[in-house]
C-alpha positions as CSV (number, residue, x, y, z in Angstrom):
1,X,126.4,133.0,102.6
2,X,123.3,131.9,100.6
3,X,119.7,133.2,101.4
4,X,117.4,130.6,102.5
5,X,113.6,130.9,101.9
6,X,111.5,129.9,105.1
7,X,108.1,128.9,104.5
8,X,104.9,129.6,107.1
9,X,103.0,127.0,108.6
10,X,100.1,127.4,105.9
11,X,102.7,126.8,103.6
12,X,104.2,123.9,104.3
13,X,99.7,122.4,105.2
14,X,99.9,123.1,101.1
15,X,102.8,121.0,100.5
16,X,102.2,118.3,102.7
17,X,98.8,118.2,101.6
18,X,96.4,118.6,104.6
19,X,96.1,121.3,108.0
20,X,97.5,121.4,111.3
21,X,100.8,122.3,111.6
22,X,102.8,120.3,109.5
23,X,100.4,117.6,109.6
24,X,98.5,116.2,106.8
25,X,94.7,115.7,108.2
26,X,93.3,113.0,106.6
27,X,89.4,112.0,106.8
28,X,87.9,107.9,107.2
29,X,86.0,107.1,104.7
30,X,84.9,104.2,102.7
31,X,84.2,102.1,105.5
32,X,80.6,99.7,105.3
33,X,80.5,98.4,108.6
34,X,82.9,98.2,111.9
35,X,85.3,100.4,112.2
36,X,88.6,101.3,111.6
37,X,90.7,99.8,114.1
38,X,93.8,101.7,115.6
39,X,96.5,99.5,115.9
40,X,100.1,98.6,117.6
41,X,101.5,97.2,114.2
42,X,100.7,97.2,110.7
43,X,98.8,94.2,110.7
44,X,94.9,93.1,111.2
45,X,95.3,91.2,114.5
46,X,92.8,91.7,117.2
47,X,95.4,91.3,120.1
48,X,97.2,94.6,118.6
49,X,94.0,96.8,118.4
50,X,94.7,99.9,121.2
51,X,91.7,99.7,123.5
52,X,89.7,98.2,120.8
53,X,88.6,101.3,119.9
54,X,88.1,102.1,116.1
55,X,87.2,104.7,114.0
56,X,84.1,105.6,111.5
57,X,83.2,107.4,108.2
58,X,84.1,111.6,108.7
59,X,86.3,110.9,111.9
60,X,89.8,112.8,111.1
61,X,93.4,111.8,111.8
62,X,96.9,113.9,111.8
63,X,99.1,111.5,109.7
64,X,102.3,111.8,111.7
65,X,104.7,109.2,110.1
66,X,105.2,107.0,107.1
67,X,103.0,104.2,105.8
68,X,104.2,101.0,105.4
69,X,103.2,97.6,104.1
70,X,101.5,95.3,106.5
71,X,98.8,92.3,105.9
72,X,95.3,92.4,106.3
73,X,93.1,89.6,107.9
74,X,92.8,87.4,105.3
75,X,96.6,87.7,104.8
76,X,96.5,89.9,101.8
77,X,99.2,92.9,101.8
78,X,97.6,96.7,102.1
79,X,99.3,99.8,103.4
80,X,99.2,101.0,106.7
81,X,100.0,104.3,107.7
82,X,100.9,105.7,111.5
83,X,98.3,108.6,112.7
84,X,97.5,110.1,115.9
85,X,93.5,110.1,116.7
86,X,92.5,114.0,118.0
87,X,89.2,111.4,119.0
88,X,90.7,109.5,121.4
89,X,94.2,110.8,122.0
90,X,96.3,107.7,120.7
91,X,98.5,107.2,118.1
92,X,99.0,104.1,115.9
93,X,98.3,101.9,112.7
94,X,95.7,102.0,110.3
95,X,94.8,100.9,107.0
96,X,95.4,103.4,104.6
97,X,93.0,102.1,102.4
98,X,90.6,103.8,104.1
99,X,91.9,107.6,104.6
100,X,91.0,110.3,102.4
């Protein structure tokens, strides 16, 4: 039988890149006015915002799933990637333009 290595929790925050279990925690930022809206699907729609709440500049998310490509408003492509919002307690879309 072959020896298997298992890795702490603050081991595998290092190789996923961020804190919290597993979880990447990722900060908004970049953001000049609004906010980031937390959505149902990867695309800028206002019918798919969650309780048209949103998100601002030093707000942090747990990335929980993958990103994917999704349009913006003026129907341009950008990356959107699926987080869960400590802030509000919902998970969903954003752009992932505008994590860091």
């Amino acid at each position: 039988m072959t020896d298997i290595n298992k890795i702490n929790v603050e081991e595998l925050d290092n190789v996923a890149g961020g804190a919290g279990e597993g979880m990447a925690t990722k900060t908004v930022t970049g953001l000049t006015g609004g906010y980031l809206a937390i959505r149902t699907a990867p695309k800028a729609d206002y019918n798919n915002e969650i309780n048209h709440i949103g998100l601002h500049n030093g707000d942090k998310v747990q990335v929980t799933g993958g990103t994917v490509m999704g349009t913006t408003f003026g129907g341009g492509k950008c990356a959107y990637t699926w987080v869960y919002a400590p802030k509000f307690g919902v998970s969903g879309y954003v752009n992932a333009n505008y994590l860091a």
